[in-house]
C-alpha positions in Angstrom: -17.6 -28.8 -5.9 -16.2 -25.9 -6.8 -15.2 -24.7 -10.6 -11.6 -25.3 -11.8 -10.1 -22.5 -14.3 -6.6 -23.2 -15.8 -4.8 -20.0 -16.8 -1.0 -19.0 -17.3 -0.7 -16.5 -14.4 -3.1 -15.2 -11.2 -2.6 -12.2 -9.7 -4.5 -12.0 -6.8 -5.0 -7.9 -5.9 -6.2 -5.6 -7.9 -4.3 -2.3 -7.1 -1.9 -0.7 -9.4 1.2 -3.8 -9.0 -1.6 -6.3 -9.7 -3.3 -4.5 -12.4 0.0 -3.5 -14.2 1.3 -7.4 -13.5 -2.2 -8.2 -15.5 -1.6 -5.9 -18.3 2.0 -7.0 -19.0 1.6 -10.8 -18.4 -1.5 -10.4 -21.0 0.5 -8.4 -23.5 2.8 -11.2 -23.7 1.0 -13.7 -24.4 0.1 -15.5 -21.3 -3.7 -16.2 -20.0 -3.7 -14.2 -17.2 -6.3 -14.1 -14.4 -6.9 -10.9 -12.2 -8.8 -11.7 -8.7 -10.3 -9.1 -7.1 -12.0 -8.9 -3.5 -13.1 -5.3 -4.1 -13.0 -2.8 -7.0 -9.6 -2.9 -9.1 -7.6 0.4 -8.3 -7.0 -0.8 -4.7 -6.1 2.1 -2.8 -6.1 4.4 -5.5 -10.0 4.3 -4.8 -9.7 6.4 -2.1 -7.4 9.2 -2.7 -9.2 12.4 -3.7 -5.9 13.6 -6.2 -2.9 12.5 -7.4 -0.3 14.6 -9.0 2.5 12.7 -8.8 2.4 10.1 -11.3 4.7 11.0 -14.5 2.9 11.7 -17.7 -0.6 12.1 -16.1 -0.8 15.6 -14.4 -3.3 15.9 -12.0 -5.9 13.3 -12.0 -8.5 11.4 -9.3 -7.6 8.2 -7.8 -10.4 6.7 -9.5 -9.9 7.8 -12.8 -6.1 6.1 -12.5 -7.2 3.3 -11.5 -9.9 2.9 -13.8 -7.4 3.4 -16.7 -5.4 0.3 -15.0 -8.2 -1.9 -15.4 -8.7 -0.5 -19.3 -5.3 -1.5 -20.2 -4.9 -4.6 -18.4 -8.4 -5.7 -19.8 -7.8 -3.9 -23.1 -4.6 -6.7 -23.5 -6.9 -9.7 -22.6 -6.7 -9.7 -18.7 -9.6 -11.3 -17.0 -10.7 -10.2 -13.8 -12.9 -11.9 -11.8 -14.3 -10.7 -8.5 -14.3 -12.5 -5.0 -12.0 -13.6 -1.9 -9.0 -16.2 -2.0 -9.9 -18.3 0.6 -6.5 -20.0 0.4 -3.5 -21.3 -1.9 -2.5 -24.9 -2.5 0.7 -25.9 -3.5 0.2 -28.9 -6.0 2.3 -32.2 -6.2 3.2 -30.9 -9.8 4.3 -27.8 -8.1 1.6 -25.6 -9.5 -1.0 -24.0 -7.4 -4.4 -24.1 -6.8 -6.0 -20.6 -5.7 -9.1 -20.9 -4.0 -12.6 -18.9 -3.9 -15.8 -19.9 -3.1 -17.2 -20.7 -6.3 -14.1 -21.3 -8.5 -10.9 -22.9 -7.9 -7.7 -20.8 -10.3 -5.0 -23.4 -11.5 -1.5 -21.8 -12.5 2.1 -22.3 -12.4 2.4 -18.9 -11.3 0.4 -16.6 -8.1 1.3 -13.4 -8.1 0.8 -11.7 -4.7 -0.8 -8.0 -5.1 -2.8 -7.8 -1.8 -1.3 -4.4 -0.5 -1.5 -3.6 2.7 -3.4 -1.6 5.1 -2.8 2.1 7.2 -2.7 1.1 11.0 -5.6 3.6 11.8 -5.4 6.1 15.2 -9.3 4.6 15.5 -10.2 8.2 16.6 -13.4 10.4 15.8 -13.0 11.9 12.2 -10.0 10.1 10.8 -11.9 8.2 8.7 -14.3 11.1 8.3 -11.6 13.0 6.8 -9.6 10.6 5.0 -8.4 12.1 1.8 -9.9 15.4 2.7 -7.1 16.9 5.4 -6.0 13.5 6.9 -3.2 11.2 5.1 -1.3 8.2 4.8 1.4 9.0 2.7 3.5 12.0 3.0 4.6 12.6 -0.6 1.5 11.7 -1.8 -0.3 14.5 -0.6 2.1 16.7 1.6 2.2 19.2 -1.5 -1.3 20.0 -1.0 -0.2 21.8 2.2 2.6 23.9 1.5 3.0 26.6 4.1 0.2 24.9 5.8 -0.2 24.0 9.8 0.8 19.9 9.6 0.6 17.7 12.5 2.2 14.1 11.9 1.6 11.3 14.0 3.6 8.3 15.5 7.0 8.0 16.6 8.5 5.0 14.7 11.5 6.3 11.7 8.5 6.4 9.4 6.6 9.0 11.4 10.3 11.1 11.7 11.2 10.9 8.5 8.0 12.1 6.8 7.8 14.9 8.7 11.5 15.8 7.8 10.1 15.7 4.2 6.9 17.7 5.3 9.1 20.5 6.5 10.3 21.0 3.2 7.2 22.4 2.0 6.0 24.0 5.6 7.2 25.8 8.4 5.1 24.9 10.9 5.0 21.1 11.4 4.5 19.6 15.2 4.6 15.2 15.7 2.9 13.5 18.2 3.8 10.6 20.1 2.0 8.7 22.7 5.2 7.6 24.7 7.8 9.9 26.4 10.0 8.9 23.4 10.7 8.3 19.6 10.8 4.8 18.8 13.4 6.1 15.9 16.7 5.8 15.3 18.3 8.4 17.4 20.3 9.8 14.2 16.7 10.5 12.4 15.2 11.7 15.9 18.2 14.3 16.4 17.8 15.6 12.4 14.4 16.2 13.0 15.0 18.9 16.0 17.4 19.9 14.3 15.1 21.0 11.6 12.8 22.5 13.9 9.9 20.6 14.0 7.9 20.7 17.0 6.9 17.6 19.4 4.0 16.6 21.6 5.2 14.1 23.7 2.7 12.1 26.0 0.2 13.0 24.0 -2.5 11.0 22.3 -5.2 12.3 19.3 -8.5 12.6 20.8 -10.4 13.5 17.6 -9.5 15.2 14.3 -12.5 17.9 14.0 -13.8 19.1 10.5 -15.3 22.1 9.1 -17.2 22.6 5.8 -15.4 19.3 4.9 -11.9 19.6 5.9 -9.9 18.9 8.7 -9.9 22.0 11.0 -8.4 21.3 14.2 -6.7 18.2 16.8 -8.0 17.3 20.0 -5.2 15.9 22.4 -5.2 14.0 25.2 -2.0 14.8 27.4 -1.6 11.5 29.4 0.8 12.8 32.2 -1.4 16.1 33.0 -4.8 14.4 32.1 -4.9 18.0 29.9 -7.6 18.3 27.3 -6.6 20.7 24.5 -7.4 21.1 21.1 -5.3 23.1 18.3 -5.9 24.3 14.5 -4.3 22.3 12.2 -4.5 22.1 8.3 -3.6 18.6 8.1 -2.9 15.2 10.0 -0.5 12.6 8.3 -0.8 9.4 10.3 2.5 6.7 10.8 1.5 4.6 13.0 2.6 1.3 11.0 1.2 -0.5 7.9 -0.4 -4.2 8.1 0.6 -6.1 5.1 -2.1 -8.7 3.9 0.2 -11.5 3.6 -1.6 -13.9 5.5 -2.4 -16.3 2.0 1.2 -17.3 1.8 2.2 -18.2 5.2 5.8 -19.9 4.2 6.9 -17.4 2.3 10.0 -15.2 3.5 8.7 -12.5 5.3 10.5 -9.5 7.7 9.8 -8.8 11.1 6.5 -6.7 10.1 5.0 -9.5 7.9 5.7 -8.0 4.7 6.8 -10.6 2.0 11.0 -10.6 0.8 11.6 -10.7 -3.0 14.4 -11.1 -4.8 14.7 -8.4 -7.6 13.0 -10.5 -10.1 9.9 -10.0 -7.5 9.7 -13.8 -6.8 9.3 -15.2 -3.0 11.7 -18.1 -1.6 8.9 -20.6 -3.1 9.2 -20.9 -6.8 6.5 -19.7 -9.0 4.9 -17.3 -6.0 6.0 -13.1 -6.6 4.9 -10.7 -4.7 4.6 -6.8 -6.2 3.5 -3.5 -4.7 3.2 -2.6 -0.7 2.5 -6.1 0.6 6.4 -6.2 -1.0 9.2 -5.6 1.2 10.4 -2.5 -0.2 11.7 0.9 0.8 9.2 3.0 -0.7 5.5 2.4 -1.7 4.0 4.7 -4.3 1.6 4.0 -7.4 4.3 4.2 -9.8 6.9 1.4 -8.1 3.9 -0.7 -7.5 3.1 -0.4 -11.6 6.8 -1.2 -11.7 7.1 -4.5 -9.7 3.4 -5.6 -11.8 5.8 -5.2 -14.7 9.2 -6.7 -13.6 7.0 -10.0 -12.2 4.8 -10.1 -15.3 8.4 -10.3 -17.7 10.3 -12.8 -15.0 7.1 -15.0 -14.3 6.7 -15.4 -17.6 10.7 -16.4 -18.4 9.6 -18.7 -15.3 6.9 -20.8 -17.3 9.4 -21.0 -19.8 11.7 -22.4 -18.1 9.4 -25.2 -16.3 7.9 -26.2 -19.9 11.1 -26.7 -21.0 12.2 -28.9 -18.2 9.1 -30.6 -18.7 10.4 -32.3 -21.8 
């Protein structure tokens, strides 16, 4: 049978929206239990620099991440590593969140679980991941100001990050597998209009690499049958996100999966919130997911409150 631990507040993730969540639920007060499948950081883990978070300048992902876990620790968050297995709503309405070993009892389950890049599954994207192939446009499209960009995908996503990757260069070509965007035809029209170049038809074949770094783009074109391959400095990939959602299947979700808050971060069931990119939100970056880890640590806590008092 397994263990039973009773804390306050479990926050199952451990990137920045759990590990901020974790930090402020502790600072208040509130025994606060971190679970982990991985390392905390999440996907901080993997990027090589970040510059864009205020205050910090430029520093690794790692470091970041490890100064997330020092804080939230530093306050008296625990973190315990292993997989959820599943989450059990209680006839008390608390919930019971399940591992292998140990069973987590809490009033309140904090969702942090992210979500993951839809990959091209091609030779060297994973290679080159975080060294000339990205995820995130204004993460790391700085890095390759007046550089040669290719973006791929051809959902508004894909369209509107290359619009903002044209800001920084002039030479900037998407990709699309079909004969056209999936976009809205407003964002498809302001993109040629800003003179970025297409490849229609055209699949990634491989992203080739050279002392480290992404060098060039093998294509496939599907109408000729045409091999060709072209220098590029780097490949930003939109080919749709996959929230990990799955351990709260009644929860309000959008057409893609990804869980609907309201702007207290808490689902449609009472005492679940949700924070960071499994969130349905508008624009996923370290520093909104730190945000939504604090705005669900303050009202989750207002939330225990409230139930103890009703309790009487």
């Amino acid at each position: 049978m397994a263990e039973e631990k009773r804390f306050d507040i479990v926050i199952v993730g451990g990137g920045p929206g759990g590990l901020a969540c974790g930090q402020y639920s502790a600072r208040a007060g509130r025994k606060t239990a971190l679970i982990e499948e991985m390392a905390p950081g999440g996907q901080t883990m993997i990027i090589d620099e970040i510059e864009n978070y205020p205050g910090l300048g430029k520093v690794s992902g790692y470091e970041i991440g490890a100064k997330f876990e020092e804080q939230a620790t530093g306050f008296g968050c625990q973190i315990f590593f292993g997989s959820v297995d599943g989450i059990e709503r209680l006839e008390d309405g608390t919930f019971k969140v399940k591992t292998s070993d140990t069973d987590y009892c809490s009033p309140v389950v904090v969702i942090a679980t992210g979500s993951k890049h839809r990959n091209l599954e091609v030779p060297g994207e994973k290679e080159f991941t975080g060294h000339g192939v990205s995820y995130c446009a204004t993460c790391d499209g700085p890095f390759f100001k007046n550089r040669k960009i290719l973006v791929c995908g051809g959902g508004d996503s894909a369209c509107q990050e290359s619009m903002y990757l044209r800001k920084l260069s002039d030479n900037v070509t998407i990709t699309h597998r079909r004969d056209r965007f999936r976009a809205q035809a407003s964002i498809v029209k302001a993109m040629t209009d800003a003179g970025i170049k297409t490849k229609m038809n055209t699949t990634v074949q491989s992203i080739n690499g050279e002392n480290g770094k992404v060098k060039s783009v093998t294509f496939l074109n599907k109408e000729t049958g045409e091999v060709s391959t072209e220098e590029f400095d780097g490949v930003f990939i939109f080919v749709g996100n996959i929230p990990q959602s799955q351990l709260v299947p009644d929860c309000e979700k959008d057409g893609v999966g990804f869980i609907k808050t309201d702007s207290h971060m808490m689902t449609n069931i009472p005492g679940i919130f949700a924070v960071g990119d499994v969130r349905d939100t508008p624009f996923r970056q370290i520093v909104t997911a730190a945000a939504d880890g604090a705005i669900a640590a303050h009202y989750a806590s207002e939330y225990i409150d409230e139930i103890n008092n009703n309790s009487y």
